[in-house]
Structures are given as structure tokens and as C-alpha cells.
N, C-alpha and C positions, 0 to 999 in steps of 0.2 A: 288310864292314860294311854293317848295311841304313838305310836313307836316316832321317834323323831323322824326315821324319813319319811311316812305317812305325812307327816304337818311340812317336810321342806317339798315333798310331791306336790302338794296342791298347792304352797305357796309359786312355786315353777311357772303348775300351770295358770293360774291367775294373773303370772307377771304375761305368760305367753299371749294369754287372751286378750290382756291391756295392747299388746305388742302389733296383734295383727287385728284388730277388729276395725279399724278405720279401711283396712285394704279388703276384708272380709264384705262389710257392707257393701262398696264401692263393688266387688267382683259381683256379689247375690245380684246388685241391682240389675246390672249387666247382664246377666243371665247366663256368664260364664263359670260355669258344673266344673270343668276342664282345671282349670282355675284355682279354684278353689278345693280342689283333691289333691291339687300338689301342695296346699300351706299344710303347718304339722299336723296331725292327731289331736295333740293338746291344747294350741288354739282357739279349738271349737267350743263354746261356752258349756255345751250341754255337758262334757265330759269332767267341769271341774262341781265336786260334791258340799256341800256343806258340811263346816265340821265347828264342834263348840272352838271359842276364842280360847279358852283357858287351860282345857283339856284335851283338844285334839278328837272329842269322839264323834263319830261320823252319824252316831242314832241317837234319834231324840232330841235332834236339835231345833230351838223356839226363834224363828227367823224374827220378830219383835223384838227381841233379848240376845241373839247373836253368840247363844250359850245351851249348852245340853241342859235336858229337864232335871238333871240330877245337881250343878250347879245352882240353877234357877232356885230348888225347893230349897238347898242349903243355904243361899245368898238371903233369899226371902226370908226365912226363919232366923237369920241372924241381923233382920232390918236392912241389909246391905242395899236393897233396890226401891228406892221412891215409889211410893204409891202404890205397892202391892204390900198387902196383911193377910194372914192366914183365915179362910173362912170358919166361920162359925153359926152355930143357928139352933 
């Protein structure tokens, strides 16, 4: 499990990014650099991570499923997710 400020950090920056991306586009268009140095850090979409929904972990997470691989194989093996069955052959 990742440390609760881990999950309230990237919740932050996601609200950030919802916050200024309409003024972010509008600045790129414009071609104002200037600009756009002075909005935060956090902002910038590229620096928020993906992280599983349920457990916070930052590796191995299945962007289909919005959950870490270790999740995924546990949920699967307990039927919990439609349409995936363990392979066999």
C-alpha cells in the first residue's frame, strides 16, 4: 500500500491540472513560453503518475483496468472482473 500522502499528492496534482489546462492550452497556442513558466509545477500533466485505484501503487499499473497487476490477478482469480478467466491450454 503507498503512503497516504503519495495518493493525497497526486490527487493535488490532478485537481491542479483540471484547474489550469483550459489557460495552459490557450497560453501553448499563443506561443507564450513566458507564460506558461510562471503556472505551477504541478499543473503540467506530464508530472502527474499513474497509480492503482485501490492501492495506491505506482508500478504495474494496467491503464484498461485502472488497477496494479497484482489487484488485477487477485480480482480475476476471485471472478470479480467480467470477461477475463484464467488461461489454460
Amino acid at each position: 500500500m503507498a503512503k497516504e500522502s503519495m495518493k493525497a499528492r497526486e490527487r493535488k496534482r490532478a485537481k491542479l491540472i483540471e484547474k489550469y489546462a483550459k489557460k495552459r492550452a490557450e497560453l501553448k497556442a499563443a506561443g507564450d513560453y513566458v507564460g506558461l513558466q510562471k503556472l505551477p509545477k504541478n499543473s503540467s500533466p506530464v508530472r502527474l503518475h499513474n497509480r492503482c485505484q485501490l492501492t495506491g501503487r505506482p508500478r504495474g499499473y494496467m491503464r484498461q483496468f485502472g488497477i496494479s497487476r497484482i489487484c488485477f490477478r487477485e480480482m480475476a482469480n476471485q471472478g470479480l472482473i467480467p470477461g477475463v478467466k484464467k488461461a489454460s491450454w
